[in-house]
PAROVEX-269950 format. One record per residue: x, y, z of N, C-alpha, C in turn. Coordinates in steps of 0.05 Angstrom, whole numbers, padded with zeros to 5 digits, always signed. Layout:
PAROVEX-269950
XYZXYZXYZ
...
end
This chain:
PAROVEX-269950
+00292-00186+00009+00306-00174-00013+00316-00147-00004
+00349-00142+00003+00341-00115+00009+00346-00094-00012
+00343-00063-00005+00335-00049-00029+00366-00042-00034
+00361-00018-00063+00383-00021-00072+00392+00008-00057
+00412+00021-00057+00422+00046-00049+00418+00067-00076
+00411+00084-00069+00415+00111-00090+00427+00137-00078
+00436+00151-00094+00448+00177-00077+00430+00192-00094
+00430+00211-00075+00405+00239-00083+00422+00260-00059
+00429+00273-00084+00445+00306-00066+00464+00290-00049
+00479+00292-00036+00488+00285-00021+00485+00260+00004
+00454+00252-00007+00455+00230+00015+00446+00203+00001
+00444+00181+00017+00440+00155+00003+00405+00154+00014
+00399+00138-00004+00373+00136+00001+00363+00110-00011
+00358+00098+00002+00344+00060-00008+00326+00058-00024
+00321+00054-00048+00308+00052-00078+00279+00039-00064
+00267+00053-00075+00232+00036-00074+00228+00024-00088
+00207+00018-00097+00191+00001-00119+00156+00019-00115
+00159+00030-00135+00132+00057-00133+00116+00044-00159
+00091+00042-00146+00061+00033-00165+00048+00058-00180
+00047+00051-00194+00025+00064-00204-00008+00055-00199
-00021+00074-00205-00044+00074-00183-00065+00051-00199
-00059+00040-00226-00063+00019-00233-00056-00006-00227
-00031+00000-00215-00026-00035-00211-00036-00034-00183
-00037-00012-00163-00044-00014-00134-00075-00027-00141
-00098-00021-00162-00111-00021-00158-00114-00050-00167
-00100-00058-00183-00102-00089-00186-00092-00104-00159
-00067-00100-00157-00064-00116-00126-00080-00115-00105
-00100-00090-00099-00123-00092-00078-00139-00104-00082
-00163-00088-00104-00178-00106-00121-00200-00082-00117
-00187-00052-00111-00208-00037-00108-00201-00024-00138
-00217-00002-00149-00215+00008-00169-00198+00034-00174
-00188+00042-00184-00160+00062-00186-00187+00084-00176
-00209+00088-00190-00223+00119-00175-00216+00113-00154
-00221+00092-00133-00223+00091-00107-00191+00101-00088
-00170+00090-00114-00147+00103-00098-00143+00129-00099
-00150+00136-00128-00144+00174-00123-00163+00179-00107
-00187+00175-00097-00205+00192-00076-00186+00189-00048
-00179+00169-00041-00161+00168-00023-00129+00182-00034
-00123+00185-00051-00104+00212-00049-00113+00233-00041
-00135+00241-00059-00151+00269-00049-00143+00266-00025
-00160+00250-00003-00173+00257+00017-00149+00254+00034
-00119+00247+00020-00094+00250+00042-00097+00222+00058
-00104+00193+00041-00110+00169+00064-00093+00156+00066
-00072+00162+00034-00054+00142+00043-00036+00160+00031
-00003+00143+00029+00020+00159+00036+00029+00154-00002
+00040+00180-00007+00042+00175-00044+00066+00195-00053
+00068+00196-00080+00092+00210-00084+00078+00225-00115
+00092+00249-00113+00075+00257-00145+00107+00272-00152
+00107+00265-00173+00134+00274-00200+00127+00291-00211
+00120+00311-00222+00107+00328-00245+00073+00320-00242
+00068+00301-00266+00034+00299-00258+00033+00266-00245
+00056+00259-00243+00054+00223-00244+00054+00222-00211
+00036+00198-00205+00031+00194-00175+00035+00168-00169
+00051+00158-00150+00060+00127-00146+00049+00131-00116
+00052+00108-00106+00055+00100-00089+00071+00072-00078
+00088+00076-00061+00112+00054-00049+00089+00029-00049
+00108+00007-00058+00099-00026-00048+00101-00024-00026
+00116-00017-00007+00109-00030+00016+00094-00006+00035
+00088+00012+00021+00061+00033+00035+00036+00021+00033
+00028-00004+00005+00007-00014-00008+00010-00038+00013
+00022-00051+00017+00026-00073+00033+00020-00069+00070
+00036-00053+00073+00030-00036+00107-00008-00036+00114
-00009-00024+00089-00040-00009+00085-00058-00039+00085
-00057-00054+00067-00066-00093+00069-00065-00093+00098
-00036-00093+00103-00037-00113+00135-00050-00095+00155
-00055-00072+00151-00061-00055+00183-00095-00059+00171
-00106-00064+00158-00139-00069+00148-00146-00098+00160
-00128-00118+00170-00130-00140+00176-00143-00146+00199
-00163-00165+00206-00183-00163+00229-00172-00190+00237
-00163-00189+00263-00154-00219+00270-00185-00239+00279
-00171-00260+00279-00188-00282+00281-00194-00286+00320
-00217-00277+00329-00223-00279+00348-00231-00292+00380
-00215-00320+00362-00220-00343+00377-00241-00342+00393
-00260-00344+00382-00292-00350+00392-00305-00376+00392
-00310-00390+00400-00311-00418+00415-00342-00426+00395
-00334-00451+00382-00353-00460+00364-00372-00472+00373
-00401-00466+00364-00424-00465+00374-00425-00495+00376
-00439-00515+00401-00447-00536+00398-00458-00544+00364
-00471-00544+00356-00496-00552+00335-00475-00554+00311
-00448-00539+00321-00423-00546+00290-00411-00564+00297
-00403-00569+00315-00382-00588+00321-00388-00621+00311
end
């Protein structure tokens, strides 16, 4: 899907899709405290308006896939097979 264009001052800039720290916390499955502590602590990448704090879909998504532990191809034990 690609994004849409916006102009801001003089330049174009490709429209996000920004969460609020409720729906991030539903699409993880961790609990919204857990995302603001990671604002605090600067863990992940966010945007604040006045008091409102988003964070980009595909910062929430980046963040999923780089947590991903590949599958190690480790050779199945006799006694399973």
């Amino acid at each position: 899907m690609p994004d849409a264009m916006v102009r801001y001052g003089g330049f174009k800039m490709a429209a996000r899709k920004l969460l609020k720290l409720r729906e991030c916390a539903e699409r993880s499955g961790f609990k919204e405290s857990c995302w603001r502590s990671w604002i605090l602590h600067r863990k992940v990448c966010y945007y604040k308006v006045g008091r409102s704090v988003r964070v980009a879909e595909e910062d929430l998504e980046k963040l999923i896939e780089e947590a991903r532990i590949p599958f190690a191809g480790l050779p199945v034990p006799v006694f399973l097979r």
